[in-house]
Structure formats: structure tokens, C-alpha cells
N, C-alpha and C positions, 0 to 999 in steps of 0.2 A: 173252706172256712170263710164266713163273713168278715166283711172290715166296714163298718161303719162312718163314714165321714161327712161332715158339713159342708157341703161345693161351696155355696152363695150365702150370705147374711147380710138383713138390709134392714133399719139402719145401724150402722158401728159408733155413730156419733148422733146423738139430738141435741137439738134446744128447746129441751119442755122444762115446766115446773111442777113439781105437785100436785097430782088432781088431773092434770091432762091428761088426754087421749092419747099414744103412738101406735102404730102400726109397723108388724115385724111380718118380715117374710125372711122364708130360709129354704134352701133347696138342699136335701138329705139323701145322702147315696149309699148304695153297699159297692165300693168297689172292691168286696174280697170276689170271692169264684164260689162261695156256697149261700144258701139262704140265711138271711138273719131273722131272727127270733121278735115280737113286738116289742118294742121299748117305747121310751120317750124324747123330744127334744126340752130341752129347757134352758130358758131363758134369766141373763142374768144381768143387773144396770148397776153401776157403781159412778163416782162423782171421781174416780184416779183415772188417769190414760190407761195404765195396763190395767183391765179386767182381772181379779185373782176370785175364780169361781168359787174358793174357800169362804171368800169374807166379802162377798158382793151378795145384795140383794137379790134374793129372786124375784122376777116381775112375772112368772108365767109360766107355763108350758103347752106341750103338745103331745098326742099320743102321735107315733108312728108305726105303721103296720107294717106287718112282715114285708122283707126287701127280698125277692130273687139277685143273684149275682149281676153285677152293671144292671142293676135297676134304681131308680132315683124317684121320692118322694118331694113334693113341693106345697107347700104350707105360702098363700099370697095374705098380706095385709090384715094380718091378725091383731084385734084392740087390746092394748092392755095401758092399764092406768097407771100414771108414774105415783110411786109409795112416797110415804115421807120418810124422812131422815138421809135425805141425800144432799150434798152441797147444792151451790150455786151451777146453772147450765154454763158451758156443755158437759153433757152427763155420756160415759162411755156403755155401752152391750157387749155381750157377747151371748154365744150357743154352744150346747154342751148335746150329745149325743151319748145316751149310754153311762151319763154321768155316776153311774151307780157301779159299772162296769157287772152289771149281771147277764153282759151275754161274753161268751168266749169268742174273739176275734186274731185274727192275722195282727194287727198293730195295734195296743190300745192308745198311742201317743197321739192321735191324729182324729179325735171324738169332738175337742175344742175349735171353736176358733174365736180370736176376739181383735176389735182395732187392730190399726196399727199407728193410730194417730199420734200418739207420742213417738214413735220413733219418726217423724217429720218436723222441723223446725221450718213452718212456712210463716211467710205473713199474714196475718189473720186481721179482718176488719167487721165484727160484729155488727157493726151499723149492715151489710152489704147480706148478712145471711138471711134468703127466705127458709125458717123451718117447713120441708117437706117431711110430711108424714104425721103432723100431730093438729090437733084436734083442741083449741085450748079448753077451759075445764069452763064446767055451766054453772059448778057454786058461787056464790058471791060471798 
């Protein structure tokens, strides 16, 4: 049986606004022991530390093709435009695999993943952050 899961997601945190360009990469595996079925990955940006894929934006997605057992798909620096109606940066992502749950799997807890930046209380100095990965917007 297949188990689908998210190894890698990049980025878990930006500094874009509105309009801008980001770039998402995710690295997608089956580690169950049977072939998975095609699905999709999708992508998801909200303005809270924790990600709740319920009530966060979709910014995206991806198809994914069929996975052999320990086989892994890898999706590099995909553009997608930040929506409106999000707060102020930094804006948090996450990746959801299977979110629909229409394939039969080994575990289906382990399809997400998102930040983990709220659970760190580091010091943070905004002046000091270069945004990698975004693109700022061409409208004026």
C-alpha cells in the first residue's frame, strides 16, 4: 500500500506582498511499499504562524504522477503570485499531498506539512532579512 508524504518544502515563511512573484519547491515521496495512484500537491499561504489548510488560501498546485514504493518526485522553483486578502509580511505556506484523501494509503496523517516558525521565539530583525525566492510585482 502507498503512503504519501511531503520530505522537503521551500519556502515555509516569505516576505512578499500582493502581486509578487514566489517560488515553491517540494520534494514528494511514497514511502509506503506499493505504487501510488496520480494525485496532486497543493499549495497553501496564510498570514497566521500555524498553516490550517481548512481556512488558508490556496496559492497553487501541482500534479504528481504515479510514485513506485521509495520513489520520490521533486517539483524545483515553481512561480506563483501572492493573492490578496492576506495580512501584513511575513506570510506563512504549507503543502498538502492527497488533500482530498482519494487515494487509499498506509497513514493518512502525514500528507501535510507546514512551518514551524511559530513554535520558535527567536529574535527577529526585519531590517537584516534578504527575501529569497520572490520576485517583487511589475504593476505600479
Amino acid at each position: 500500500m502507498p503512503d504519501l508524504a511531503i520530505q522537503a518544502f521551500i519556502p515555509p515563511v516569505i516576505f512578499a506582498n500582493t502581486g509578487d512573484i514566489i517560488y515553491i519547491s517540494d520534494l514528494t515521496s511514497n514511502i509506503g511499499d506499493g505504487r501510488s495512484a496520480e494525485t496532486i500537491v497543493r499549495y497553501y499561504i496564510s498570514d497566521r504562524t500555524v498553516v490550517d489548510v481548512s481556512s488558508a488560501l490556496i496559492i497553487g498546485e501541482r500534479s504528481l504522477r504515479s510514485l513506485a514504493a521509495n520513489e520520490s518526485d521533486e517539483s524545483l522553483e515553481k512561480p506563483f503570485v501572492i493573492p490578496e486578502g492576506l495580512g501584513q509580511p511575513p506570510l506563512y505556506l504549507a503543502a498538502c499531498v492527497d488533500i482530498d484523501e482519494q487515494l487509499d494509503e498506509i497513514y493518512e496523517e502525514n500528507n501535510c506539512t507546514t512551518n514551524r516558525a511559530g513554535m520558535h521565539q527567536m529574535p527577529f530583525d526585519s531590517g537584516a532579512v534578504v527575501p529569497v525566492g520572490v520576485a517583487p510585482s511589475t504593476s505600479q
